[in-house]
C-alpha positions in Angstrom: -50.1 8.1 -61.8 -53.0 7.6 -59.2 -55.3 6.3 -62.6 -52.9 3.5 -63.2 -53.5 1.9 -59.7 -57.2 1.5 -60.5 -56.6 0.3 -64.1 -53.7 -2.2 -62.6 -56.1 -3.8 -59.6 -58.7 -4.2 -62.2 -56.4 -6.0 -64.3 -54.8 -8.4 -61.6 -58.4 -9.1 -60.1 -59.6 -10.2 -63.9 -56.5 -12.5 -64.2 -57.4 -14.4 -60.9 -61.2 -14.8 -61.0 -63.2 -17.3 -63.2 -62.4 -20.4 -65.4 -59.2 -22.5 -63.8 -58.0 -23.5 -67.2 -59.3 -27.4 -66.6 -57.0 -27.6 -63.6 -59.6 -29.6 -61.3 -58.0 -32.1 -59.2 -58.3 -35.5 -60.8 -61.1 -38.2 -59.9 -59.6 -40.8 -58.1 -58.6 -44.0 -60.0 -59.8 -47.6 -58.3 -57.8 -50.4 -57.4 -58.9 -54.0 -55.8 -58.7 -57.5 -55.7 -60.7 -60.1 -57.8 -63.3 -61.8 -55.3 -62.6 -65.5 -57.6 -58.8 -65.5 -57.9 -55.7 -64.2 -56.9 -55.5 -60.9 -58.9 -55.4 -57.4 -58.6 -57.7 -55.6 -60.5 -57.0 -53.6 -62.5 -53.2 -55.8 -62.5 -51.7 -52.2 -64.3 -53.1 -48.7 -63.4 -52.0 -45.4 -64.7 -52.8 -42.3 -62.8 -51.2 -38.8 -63.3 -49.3 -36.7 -60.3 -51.3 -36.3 -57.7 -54.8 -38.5 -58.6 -55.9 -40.6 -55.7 -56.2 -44.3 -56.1 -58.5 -45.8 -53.8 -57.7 -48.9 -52.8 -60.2 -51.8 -51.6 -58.7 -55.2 -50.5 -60.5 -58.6 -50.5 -60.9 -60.2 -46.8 -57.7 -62.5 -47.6 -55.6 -60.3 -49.6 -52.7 -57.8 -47.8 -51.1 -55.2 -49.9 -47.2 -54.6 -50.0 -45.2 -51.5 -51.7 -41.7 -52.2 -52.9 -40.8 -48.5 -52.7 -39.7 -48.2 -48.9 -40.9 -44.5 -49.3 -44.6 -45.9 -49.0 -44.3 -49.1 -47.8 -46.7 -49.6 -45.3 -48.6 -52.5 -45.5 -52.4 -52.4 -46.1 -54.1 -55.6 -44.1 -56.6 -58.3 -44.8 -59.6 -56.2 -45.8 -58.6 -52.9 -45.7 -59.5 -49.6 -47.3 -57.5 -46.6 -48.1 -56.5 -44.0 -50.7 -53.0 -43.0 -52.1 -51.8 -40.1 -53.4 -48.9 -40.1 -55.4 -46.9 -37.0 -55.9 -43.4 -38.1 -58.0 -43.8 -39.6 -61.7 -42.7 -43.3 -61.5 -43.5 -47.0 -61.4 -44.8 -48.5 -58.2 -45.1 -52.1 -57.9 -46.7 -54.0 -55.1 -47.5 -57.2 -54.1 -49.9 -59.7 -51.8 -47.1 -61.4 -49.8 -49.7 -64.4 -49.1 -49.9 -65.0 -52.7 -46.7 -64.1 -54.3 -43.3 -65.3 -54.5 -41.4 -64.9 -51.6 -39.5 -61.5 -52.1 -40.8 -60.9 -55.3 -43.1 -57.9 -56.9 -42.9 -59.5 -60.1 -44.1 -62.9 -60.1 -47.4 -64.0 -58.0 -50.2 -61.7 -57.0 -48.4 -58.4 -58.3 -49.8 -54.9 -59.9 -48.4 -52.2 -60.8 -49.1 -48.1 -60.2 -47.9 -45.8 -63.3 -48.2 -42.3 -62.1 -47.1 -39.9 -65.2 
């Protein structure tokens, strides 16, 4: 019984070292505005669980989320990345150029995370 401990670390150590299996994280996806219209570019992104999405704004372009779970609001200008963690659709919006209470009609985009 005192071989089998040797054989049995050898064994665990071997299943934990080398290749990953292609489980890297993912590169981050890009989002931003168009610097000659009102547009987000791109207007639909799809990302999987977990891929960043760096977001860059245009000096007169604010960013809104419908979902209250990440609805703070990016500013005029602003930087920043999101992570998203649950599968779903996340629209959002530039209040300044979008109809009044709407995330589908205006300056709208939408986040696909799968």
């Amino acid at each position: 019984s005192y071989l089998l401990v040797p054989a049995l670390m050898v064994a665990l150590v071997g299943a934990c070292g080398g290749d990953d299996g292609g489980n890297d994280p993912p590169a981050a996806a890009s989002l931003g505005t168009s610097p000659t219209a009102n547009l987000f570019v791109p207007p639909t992104l799809t990302v999987r669980v977990g891929q960043p999405v760096n977001i860059t704004l245009g000096p007169t372009h604010n960013l809104d989320f419908e979902n209250a779970a990440i609805a703070d609001l990016m500013t005029f200008g602003a930087t920043g990345t999101r992570t998203f963690q649950t599968p779903g659709t996340y629209r959002y919006r530039c209040p300044e150029h979008g109809v009044a209470g709407s995330y589908t009609e205006g300056m709208v985009g939408t986040i696909v995370v799968q």
